[in-house]
C-alpha positions, 0 to 999 in steps of 0.5 A: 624165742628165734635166735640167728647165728651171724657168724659167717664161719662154722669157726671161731669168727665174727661173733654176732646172735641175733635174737628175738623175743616177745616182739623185740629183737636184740643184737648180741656182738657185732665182731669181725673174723680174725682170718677174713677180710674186707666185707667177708669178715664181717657178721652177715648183717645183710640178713637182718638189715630190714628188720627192726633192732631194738638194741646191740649188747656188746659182752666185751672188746675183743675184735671178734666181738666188737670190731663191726659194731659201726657197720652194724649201727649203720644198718641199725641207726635207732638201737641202744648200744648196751654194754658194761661200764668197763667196756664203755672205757674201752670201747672207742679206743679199740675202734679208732685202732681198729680204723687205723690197722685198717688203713694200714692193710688198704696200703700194704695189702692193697684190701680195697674194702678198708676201712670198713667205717672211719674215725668220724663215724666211731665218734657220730655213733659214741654218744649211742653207747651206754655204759652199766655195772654188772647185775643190773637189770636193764630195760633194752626195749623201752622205746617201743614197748608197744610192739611187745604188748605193752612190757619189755624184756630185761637184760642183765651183765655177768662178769664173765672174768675174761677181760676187763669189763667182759661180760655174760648177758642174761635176757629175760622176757615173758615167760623166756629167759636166755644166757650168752656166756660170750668168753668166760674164764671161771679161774682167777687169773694174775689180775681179774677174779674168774667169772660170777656166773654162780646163780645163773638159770635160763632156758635156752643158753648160748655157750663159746666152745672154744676149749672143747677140743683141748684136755686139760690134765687133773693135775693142772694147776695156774700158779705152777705154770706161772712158775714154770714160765718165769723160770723160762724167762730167768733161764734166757735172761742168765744166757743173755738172751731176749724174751720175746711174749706175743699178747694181745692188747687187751687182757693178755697184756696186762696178765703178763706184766702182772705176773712179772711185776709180781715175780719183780717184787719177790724177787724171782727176776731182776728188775729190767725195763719192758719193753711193750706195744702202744696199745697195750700201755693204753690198755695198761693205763686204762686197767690202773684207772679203773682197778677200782670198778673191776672184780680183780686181785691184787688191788693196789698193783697199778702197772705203770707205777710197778714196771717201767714200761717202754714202748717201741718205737716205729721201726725200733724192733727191726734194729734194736739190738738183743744181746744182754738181756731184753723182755718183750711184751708185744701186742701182736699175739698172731705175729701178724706181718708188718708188726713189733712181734712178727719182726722181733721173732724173725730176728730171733729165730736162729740164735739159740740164746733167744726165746719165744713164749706162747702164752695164748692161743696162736691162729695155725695159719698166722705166723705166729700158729707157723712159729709156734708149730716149728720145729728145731733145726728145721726150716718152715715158712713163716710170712710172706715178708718173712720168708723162710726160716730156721729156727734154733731159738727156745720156744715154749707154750704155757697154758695160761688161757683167759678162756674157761676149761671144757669140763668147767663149761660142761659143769655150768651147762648142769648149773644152767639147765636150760631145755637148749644149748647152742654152741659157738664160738669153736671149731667144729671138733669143739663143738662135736667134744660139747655136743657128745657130753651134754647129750651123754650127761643130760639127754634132756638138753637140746644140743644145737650147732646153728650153721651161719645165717640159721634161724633156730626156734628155741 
């Protein structure tokens, strides 16, 4: 078994492993890194271009894992694209969104590589995507059995609990098995079930680490800091006030209105509109069609139907106005330049009646890392366009993370117990946290941290 790490970042970044076994070789993710751009933020397929690829097993539709997936089947043009039947509902609208933030970037940031594929050319490679329910083993080298000696390896998906349709992949050859967690949370969140990775074994195991270098006290418990926050919410709304919630698109958002469309029907907070993202009500809509093929709580919560969802405008944001009482759930978590939620905190920032609420991490270098870093009173810069600011605004973070505790990973590490672990998916103190326990606790285990473009023997 050799497994390359093409993450061109000893970060979190632009998820891609490149495995092969028993003559065969699988592509896992093909994303793009969140802080580069152009060509420089995709995987560093240049490595394997000449090599043959059996198939691309995609774990779920978060950009860093799906967002250069045209570029890599352009390499690759006779390899399967496998992946869960959730993420196959997914899948084609996060990549046309992906050509159209893409443009926009070319315009305003004059980024002369986007866009890095088109709009033809993700609807040329969609008849490649195959869509499977989880713990079905699948023959992902069927094709060309030959080469591997007349057999082929297997691949199964592991609802990996993260968002909807993600998965681990579990990769069986020969006499070698290994897992790929991808992102996993092993906790129930407002919707979906935490992950079934409970009868997972392999040899070597693939592990994200992007919580490693973040404690999480004993005492820490989901549903009261669900409470907390919306307490928050209840205290803004009561000094007539606006709640802004920077999320992402995909997951993030539908917790959040989750969580207030059950705090709207216990009556915790008054019933309001929402107001939200057009890609996150997409999303949205996509959650309530396929609430019966996920692994989820709360059944028959269709969001659309529990909320009234409204969706802003081009430009609404730089002009609506926020006294009295608004709730924003805005689908730029980073309050990247140029969107709803970098223009809405702007506008909030120095009236104390106003809130942002951090519920997800926030990239240090973005806006939304400088804003959640700021201080009261005190001015910081916050974006180019933005300039500096003040703030006098509330801002709170709750720990309400879709990605799994350090001691809950290092606990499935035990579960696993593969002769390998490589780490990824975290910055190096997260991965030096994981590298010292699995040593400490199971001296047995092989620990590797594969640098970018490594080829590792496993």
């Amino acid at each position: 078994m050799r497994i390359r790490n093409l993450n061109p970042d000893t970060d979190i970044g632009a998820s891609a492993w490149w495995l092969e076994l028993d003559g065969h070789r699988l592509l896992m993710d093909a994303g793009v890194h969140p802080k580069l751009e152009g060509r420089a933020s995709l995987p560093l397929l240049d490595l394997v271009k000449d090599e043959e690829l059996d198939a691309i097993a995609i774990t779920h539709c978060h950009h860093d894992h799906v967002g250069g997936l045209p570029v890599a089947v352009r390499h690759h043009r006779r390899a399967h694209v496998l992946m869960t039947e959730l993420s196959y509902f997914l899948v084609e609208r996060v990549l046309h969104n992906s050509v159209n933030v893409m443009k926009r970037q070319r315009e305003e940031a004059d980024i002369k590589d986007y866009p890095l594929y088109s709009h033809d050319e993700v609807d040329e490679i969609a008849p490649l995507f195959q869509g499977f329910k989880y713990n079905r083993e699948i023959e992902w080298a069927g094709f060309q059995k030959t080469r591997g000696g007349g057999t082929s390896p297997t691949l199964e998906f592991f609802d990996a609990g993260h968002a909807l349709g993600s998965a681990g992949v579990l990769v069986r050859g020969k006499r070698e098995t290994l897992f790929y967690t991808g992102d996993v949370c092993f906790r129930d969140q407002t919707i979906l079930k935490g992950a079934r990775f409970e009868d997972v074994k392999a040899d070597v195991l693939i592990m994200e680490t992007t919580r490693g270098n973040r404690a999480v006290a004993p005492t820490f418990n989901r549903e009261a800091e669900l409470q907390r926050f919306i307490e928050a919410i209840r205290a803004t709304l009561k000094r007539k006030g606006s709640v802004l919630i920077p999320t992402f698109a995909l997951g993030r958002t539908q917790e959040i209105l989750a969580a207030l469309a059950l705090a709207f029907r216990a009556g915790e907070l008054k019933e309001q509109p929402i107001y939200i993202g057009g890609l996150g009500r997409v999303f949205t809509e996509i959650y309530d069609l396929e609430a019966h093929r996920a692994h989820r709580l709360h059944t028959n919560l269709q969001l659309h139907e529990a909320l009234n969802l409204i969706v802003l405008e081009k430009g609404q944001a730089e002009s609506m106005r926020l006294t009295g009482g608004r709730i924003f759930v805005i689908t730029a978590g980073m309050m990247s330049e140029h969107t709803a939620a970098h223009d809405l905190a702007a506008r909030m920032a120095e009236d104390p009646r106003h809130s942002v609420l951090f519920v997800g991490y926030a990239d240090p270098d973005a806006p939304g890392g400088r804003f959640k870093a700021s201080q009261v009173g005190k001015p910081f810069f916050f974006s180019p366009s933005g300039g500096e600011v003040t703030r006098r605004c509330g801002l709170e973070d709750f720990d309400l993370s879709a990605h799994a505790n350090r001691n809950e990973l290092l606990d499935f590490v035990g579960q696993v117990s593969p002769h390998t672990v490589l780490l990824g998916h975290g910055a190096a103190p997260a991965r030096a946290w994981f590298a010292e326990q699995i040593t400490r606790r199971h001296p047995k285990i092989k620990v590797i941290q594969p640098t970018p473009g490594l080829l590792v023997e496993a």
